[in-house]
C-alpha positions, 0 to 999 in steps of 0.5 A: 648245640656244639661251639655255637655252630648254629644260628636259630632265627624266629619270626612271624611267618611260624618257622623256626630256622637253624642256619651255618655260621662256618658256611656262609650263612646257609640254611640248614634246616627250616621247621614248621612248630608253630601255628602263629607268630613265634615270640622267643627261643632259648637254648636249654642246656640239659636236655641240650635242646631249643625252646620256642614259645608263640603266639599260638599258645604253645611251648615247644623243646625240639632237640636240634641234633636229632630234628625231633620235637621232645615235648609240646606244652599246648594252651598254657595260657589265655593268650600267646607267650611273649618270652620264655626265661630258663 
């Protein structure tokens, strides 16, 4: 993410939401990656990207810039991820 431009929220309606800090808080884009309760996000500086982890049992890295999933880590664990540290 270029000069903290964006704002990502999560929550417990399974979307991950990019929003403007420069436009008045506006919605830039809002992504369905998850199948239940997303519990964190990080940014990852190389590869610049977004990871997410849920309750569904899943790791996303989505690349913000180009709106594209990079890699999907499925059922790495018995239960949903709480948080994830880089």
């Amino acid at each position: 993410m270029k000069r903290q431009e964006l704002w990502l929220t999560a929550g417990r309606d399974f979307k991950l939401r990019h929003w403007s800090i420069y436009k008045a808080g506006e919605l830039l884009q809002e992504l369905d990656i998850h199948t239940d309760e997303i519990t964190d996000c990080i940014e990852i500086i190389n590869p610049s990207c977004i990871a997410t982890c849920s309750l569904d049992k899943t790791i996303v890295m989505f690349d913000v810039e180009h709106r594209v999933a990079l890699r999907t880590i499925k059922e790495s664990h018995d239960k949903g991820i709480r948080c994830l540290r880089y």
